[in-house]
Each structure stands twice: as structure tokens, then as C-alpha cells.
N, C-alpha and C positions, 0 to 999 in steps of 0.2 A: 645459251641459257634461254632464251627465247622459242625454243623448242621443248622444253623442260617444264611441265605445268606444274610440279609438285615444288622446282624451285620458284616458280611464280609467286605460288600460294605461299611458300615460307617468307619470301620479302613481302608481301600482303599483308603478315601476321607481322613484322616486324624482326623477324629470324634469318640471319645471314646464311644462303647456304653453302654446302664444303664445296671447295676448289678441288676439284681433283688435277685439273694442267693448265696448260698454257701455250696457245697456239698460236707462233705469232705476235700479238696484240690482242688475240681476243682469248679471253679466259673461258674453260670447260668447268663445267660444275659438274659434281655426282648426281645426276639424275637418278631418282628413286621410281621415277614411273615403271619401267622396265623389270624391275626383280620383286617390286614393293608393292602389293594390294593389301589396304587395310585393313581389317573383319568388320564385318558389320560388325555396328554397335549404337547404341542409343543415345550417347554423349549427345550432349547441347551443344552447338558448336560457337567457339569464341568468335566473337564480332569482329568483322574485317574492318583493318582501319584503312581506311581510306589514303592514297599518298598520290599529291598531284604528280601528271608525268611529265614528261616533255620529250618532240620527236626525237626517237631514238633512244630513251631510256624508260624502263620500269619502275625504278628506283631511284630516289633520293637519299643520300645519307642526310637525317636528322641532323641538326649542331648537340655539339656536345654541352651538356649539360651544366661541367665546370667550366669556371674560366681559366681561357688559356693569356699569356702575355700575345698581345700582337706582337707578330712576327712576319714581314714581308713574304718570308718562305714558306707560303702553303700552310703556318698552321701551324709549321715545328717546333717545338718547344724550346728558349734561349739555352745560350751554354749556363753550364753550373760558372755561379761565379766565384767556386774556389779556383776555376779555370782562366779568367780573363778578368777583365775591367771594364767600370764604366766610362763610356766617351764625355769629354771637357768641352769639345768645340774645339779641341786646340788639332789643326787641321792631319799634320803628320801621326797624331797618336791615334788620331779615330779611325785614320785610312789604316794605320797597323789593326786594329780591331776589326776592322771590315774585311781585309785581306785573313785572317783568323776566319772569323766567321765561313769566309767563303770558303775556303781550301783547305784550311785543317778541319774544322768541326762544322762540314755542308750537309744542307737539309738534304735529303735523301728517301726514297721509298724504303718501306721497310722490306726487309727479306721474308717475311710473313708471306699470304696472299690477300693482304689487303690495300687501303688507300692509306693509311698510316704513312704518315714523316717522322722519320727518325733521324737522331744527330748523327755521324758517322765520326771516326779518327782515323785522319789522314796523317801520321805523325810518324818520322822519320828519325828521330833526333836519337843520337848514339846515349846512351845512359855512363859511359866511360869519364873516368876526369882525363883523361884527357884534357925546304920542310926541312928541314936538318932537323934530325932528332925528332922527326915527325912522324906521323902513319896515315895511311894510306885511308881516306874518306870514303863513304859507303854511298853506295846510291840514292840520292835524294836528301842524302843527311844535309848539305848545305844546298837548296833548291835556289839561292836566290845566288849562286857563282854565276859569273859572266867569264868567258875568253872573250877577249878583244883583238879583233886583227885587223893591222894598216897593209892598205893596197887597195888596188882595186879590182883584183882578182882573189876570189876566196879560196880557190885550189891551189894560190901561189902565196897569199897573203902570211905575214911575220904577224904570229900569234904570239905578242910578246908581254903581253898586260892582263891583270884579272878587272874585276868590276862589280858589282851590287847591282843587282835589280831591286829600286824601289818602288816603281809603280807601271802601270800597262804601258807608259811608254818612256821610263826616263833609266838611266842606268848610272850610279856614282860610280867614279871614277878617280885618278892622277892626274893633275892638269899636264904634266910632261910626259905623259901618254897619249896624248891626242895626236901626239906627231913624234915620227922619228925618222933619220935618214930622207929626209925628205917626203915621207908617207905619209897621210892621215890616217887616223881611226877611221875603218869604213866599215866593220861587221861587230857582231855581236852574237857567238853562241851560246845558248842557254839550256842547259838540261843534260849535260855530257858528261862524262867522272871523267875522260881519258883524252889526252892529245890526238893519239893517233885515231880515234873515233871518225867513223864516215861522216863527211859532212850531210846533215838531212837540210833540207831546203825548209822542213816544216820545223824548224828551233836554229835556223836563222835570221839574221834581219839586220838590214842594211841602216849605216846611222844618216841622219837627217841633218840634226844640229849638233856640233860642239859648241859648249858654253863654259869657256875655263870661268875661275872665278876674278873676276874684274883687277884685283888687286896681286892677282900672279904674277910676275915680269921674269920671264926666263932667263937664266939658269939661278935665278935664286929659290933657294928652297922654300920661301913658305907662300900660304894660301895655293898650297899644293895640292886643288881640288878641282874638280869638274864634272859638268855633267853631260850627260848625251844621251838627245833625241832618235829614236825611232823612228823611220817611216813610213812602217805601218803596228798598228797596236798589239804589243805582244800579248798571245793566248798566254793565259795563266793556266795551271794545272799543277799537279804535284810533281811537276818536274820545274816547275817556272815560279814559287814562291818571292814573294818580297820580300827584305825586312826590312825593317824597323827602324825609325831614327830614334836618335837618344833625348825625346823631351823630357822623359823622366831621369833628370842625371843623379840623383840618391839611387840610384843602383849600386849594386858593388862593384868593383871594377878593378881587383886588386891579381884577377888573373882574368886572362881574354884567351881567345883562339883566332890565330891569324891561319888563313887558309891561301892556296895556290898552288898553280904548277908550275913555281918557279924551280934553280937551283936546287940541289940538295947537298950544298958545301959549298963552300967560298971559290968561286970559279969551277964550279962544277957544271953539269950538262943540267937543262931542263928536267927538270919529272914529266911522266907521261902521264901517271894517274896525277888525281887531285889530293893533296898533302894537305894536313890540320896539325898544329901544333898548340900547347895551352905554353902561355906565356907568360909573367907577371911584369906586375908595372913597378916600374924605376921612382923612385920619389924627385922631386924636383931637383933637389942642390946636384944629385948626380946626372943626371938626365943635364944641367948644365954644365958641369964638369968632364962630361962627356963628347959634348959640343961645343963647345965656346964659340964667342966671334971668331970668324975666319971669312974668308969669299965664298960668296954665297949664301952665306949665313950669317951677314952682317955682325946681327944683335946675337947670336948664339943661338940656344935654343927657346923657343918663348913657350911656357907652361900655359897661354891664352890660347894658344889656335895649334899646338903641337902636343903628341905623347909619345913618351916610348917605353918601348916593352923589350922584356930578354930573359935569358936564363943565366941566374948568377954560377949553377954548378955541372951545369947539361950543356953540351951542343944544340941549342934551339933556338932557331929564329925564323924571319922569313929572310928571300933573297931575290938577285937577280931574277928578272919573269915573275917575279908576285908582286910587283908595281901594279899597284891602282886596285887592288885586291882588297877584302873589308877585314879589318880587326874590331870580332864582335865576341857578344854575350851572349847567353839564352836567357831570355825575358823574364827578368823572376815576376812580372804581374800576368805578362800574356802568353800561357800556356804557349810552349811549341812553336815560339816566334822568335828569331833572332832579332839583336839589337845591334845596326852598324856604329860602332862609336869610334873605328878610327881607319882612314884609308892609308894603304902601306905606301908610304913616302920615297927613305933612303935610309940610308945607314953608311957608317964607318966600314967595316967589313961582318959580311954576315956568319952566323954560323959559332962564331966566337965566343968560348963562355963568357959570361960577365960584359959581355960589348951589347948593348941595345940597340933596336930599328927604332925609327922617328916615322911616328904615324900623324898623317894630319887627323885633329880633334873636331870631329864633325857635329861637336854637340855645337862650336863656335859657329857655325856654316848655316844652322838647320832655318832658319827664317828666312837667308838667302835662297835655301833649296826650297823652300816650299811655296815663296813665291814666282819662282817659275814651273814646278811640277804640278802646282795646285793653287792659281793663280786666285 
């Protein structure tokens, strides 16, 4: 452009001139000098306004003249808020709004050829109501799946457990996933629809800390939760989305989708791909009639820190291998955000019509979880 005197004089006059390409980083204008001579003419010519420069530039873009909301992102305009919500202070809900902001709806250059920031839609979510009985998940549709593998070799490692990413470095979990056969949790793949997927080095990552939850005592089934640290901060991206924990519990929640590459029948083999099923919830008396005292389950089932979910006339459930996997919602406040409300526990046998899985109730946990993930 700097070669180009007639686009000079149009930013002089205050007139953007046309882009014709893009070379690189530096952008080509139409220069009119070469094909363009004006006629004489006797016009008066409009008064050059003046625009301070600075080394390296011709031009300043003016501010705009309306007002825009501040917005830390260059300028681009907030989400509509039929889309999202506003932040409480209440720490998990505004990190879910920020994780929104940033990956689903990111400020972005416009496709234009100008400096414009425009909101983009990064949004994946199956539009379907929607594993026994389950179908096979789509790429990115649940961004925020964890595999978890004990050992200490990841090309030998027993990838036996799913998990939640809730934030750049914590992953929810089963606390009786943290260890099997003698193994610890030591990996965490994030971004993969399929078992047999090559392992990339860039959507792994090695765990740091286990942190069951204080009041677990194995093998009894409840405060069947935990979390685990990373050792280095997982890149997010639309393959690496969080969700959400459940501070808002007026939601509805009378069907969820548990997901995993567990079973697909009651002693069946692993699934390879990643399985979604919609699931309804059990009302209490049955959900204890279901469980009662027995070992390991002392007190039965407790409707305080436990749920469970099933299908009274379908084959659907989760199973074997979908330990420590999230039973969630889609957000009905925040656009295109899932809400973790229950980690897959155990069950009686899976697969079984009218039998339910017993998912731990993460809404009872979220104060625990957020003072260690967001201290």
C-alpha cells in the first residue's frame, strides 16, 4: 500500500481502500494509479484531514462512534443473551461462562478484509433426543470426554475408565478409578471419538495428583468421586472443551445422556467408538428398592450424594469401561455447554431393562471441587 499514492490519498480523505489480496501478512490494495488518470477538472478539492501517524503506519482507524460493551477481546461485541448468562461470582458457574465465551462463541477476525471482530460458532452439539442401546457420538459432540489409562506406559496402559475435563488442568472422575490391579491413573486422552485412535503426544497428558474425595473408603460405594491433576496445562480447543458443574440445580433433569466406551451388554467387549445414550431418572423409593443395605452399601442408596438413571422399556444403560464417565445435560442457560451432574459409579447389571446405574450426584461435591480447582 505504501507504494500506492491514490490509496494514500483515499485513507487521507478518510475512505477505506479495496483489498484486492493478501500476501502473507501483508495485504495488497487495488491501486488505481496504473489504469486510473482523472480528467481535468475544476472541482475544489475537499480538505485533507489530517491523521496523526506512527512509525510504520499511514493510518489510524478512528473509534467508533457508538458505544460498544467493553469486552477484553479486541472490541467484539458480547454473546446475545438469549445465548448464555450472566456471572454470580459463584466460582464454577463463571468459569462455565468463560470456557463459553472462549471456545464456543471466540472473538475472531472477520472473513471480510478488514479489522473487524466478529463472534464465531464453535458448536458441535447433535440436535438428536437422543452404550447398550446406544449410538455411536460424533466428533466433538462431547469435547469435554476424558480416557483414562493406569500404567506407566501409554502404548501398554489399561484404558479402563472415562472422565470430564473441567478446567485447563483438573479432570472429574470415579474414585475407584484411580487404581486397579495394582495400577494407578497415569494418562489422560482428550480429544479422540475411538479406542483404537493413535496415540498423539499432543492430546495427552500425564496425571500429577489423584485426589479421591476424603470420605471414600474402598470398596464402599459412596463419595465415589475424584479428581486429577495434570502436569502440564491442558491446551483447550474444540476438541478439549469443559463442562460445566451443576450450580444451577433447577434444571431439568428427568432425562441425562451418559456417555463412554464402555461394554455394549452385560459382559460384553469394550466399544471402540464413543457411545451416548439418553437415559431417564429413577424417582427415589425405586432407586432405594433397587439398592438397599447390603456390603458396601451399608445405608442403601442415599438420594444426598447418589442418582440413578435407566430405561424402564429399552436396553440402555452405561457399563463396564464407562466408570468415572459424566452423566450430563445440555445447558438450557448456557448455550452449547454441557452440565456434568452425575459420575458413572456402578450398578446391579447393566444393560437390563428397568435395572438402573447409580451415578455419583456431583451437585453434592461442587464446593469440594471448586476448592481445589479454583482455590
Amino acid at each position: 500500500m505504501t507504494k500506492c499514492q491514490s490509496a494514500i490519498n483515499n485513507i487521507r480523505n478518510g475512505r477505506h481502500p479495496l483489498l484486492c489480496s493478501i500476501r502473507g501478512r501483508e495485504r495488497i490494495v487495488c491501486c488505481m494509479n496504473s489504469w486510473y488518470q482523472p480528467r481535468p477538472t475544476s472541482y475544489v478539492p475537499r480538505p485533507v484531514v489530517t491523521v496523526p501517524t506512527t512509525p510504520g503506519n499511514y493510518y489510524q482507524r478512528p473509534k467508533p462512534t457508538t458505544h460498544r460493551p467493553h469486552n477484553p477481546q479486541n472490541g467484539c461485541g458480547p454473546i446475545s443473551p438469549q445465548l448464555t448468562a450472566p456471572k454470580t461470582g459463584r466460582k464454577a458457574w463463571d468459569k462455565c461462562i468463560e470456557y463459553q465465551e472462549k471456545l464456543i462463541y471466540p472473538c475472531v477476525r472477520s472473513a471480510a478484509f478488514t479489522d473487524d471482530m466478529v463472534r464465531a460458532r464453535r458448536c458441535y452439539h447433535s440436535m438428536d433426543e437422543l452404550i447398550v442401546g446406544g449410538l455411536g457420538a460424533a466428533k466433538r459432540e462431547f469435547p469435554h470426554m476424558v480416557l483414562l489409562g493406569l500404567g506407566s506406559n501409554p502404548q501398554t496402559a489399561s484404558w479402563a475408565c472415562g472422565g470430564t475435563l473441567i478446567s485447563e488442568r483438573f479432570i472429574l472422575t470415579a474414585a475407584h478409578c484411580t487404581m486397579a490391579n495394582r495400577a494407578y491413573v497415569s494418562f489422560a486422552l482428550l480429544g479422540i471419538l475411538n479406542r483404537s485412535e493413535r496415540i498423539n503426544t499432543s492430546n495427552l497428558y500425564r496425571i500429577k495428583r489423584i485426589i479421591k474425595h476424603p470420605r471414600y473408603k474402598s470398596p464402599s460405594k459412596y463419595n465415589d468421586i475424584a479428581l486429577l491433576e495434570t502436569e502440564t496445562e491442558i491446551k483447550l480447543s474444540e476438541d478439549a472443551v469443559p463442562a460445566c458443574l451443576p450450580v444451577d440445580t433447577t434444571a431439568p433433569d428427568e432425562k441425562a445422556i451418559a456417555t463412554g466406551w464402555g461394554a455394549t451388554g452385560y459382559k460384553g467387549l469394550n466399544s471402540d467408538s464413543l457411545q451416548k445414550v439418553i437415559l431417564e431418572k429413577f424417582p427415589e423409593y425405586e432407586c432405594k428398592s433397587k439398592y438397599p443395605a447390603k456390603r458396601h452399601l451399608e445405608n442403601g442408596f442415599d438420594p444426598n450424594t447418589q442418582l440413578c438413571y435407566g430405561d424402564r422399556y429399552e436396553s440402555k444403560d452405561s457399563c463396564q469401561g464407562d466408570s468415572g464417565g459424566p452423566l450430563q445435560l445440555k445447558n438450557n442457560k448456557i448455550n452449547c455447554m454441557y452440565t456434568v451432574i452425575g459420575v458413572t459409579s456402578f450398578g446391579n447389571k447393566c444393560g437390563i431393562v428397568g435395572e438402573p446405574g447409580v451415578y455419583t450426584k456431583v451437585s453434592a461435591y461442587v464446593p469440594w471441587i471448586e476448592s481445589i480447582v479454583w482455590p
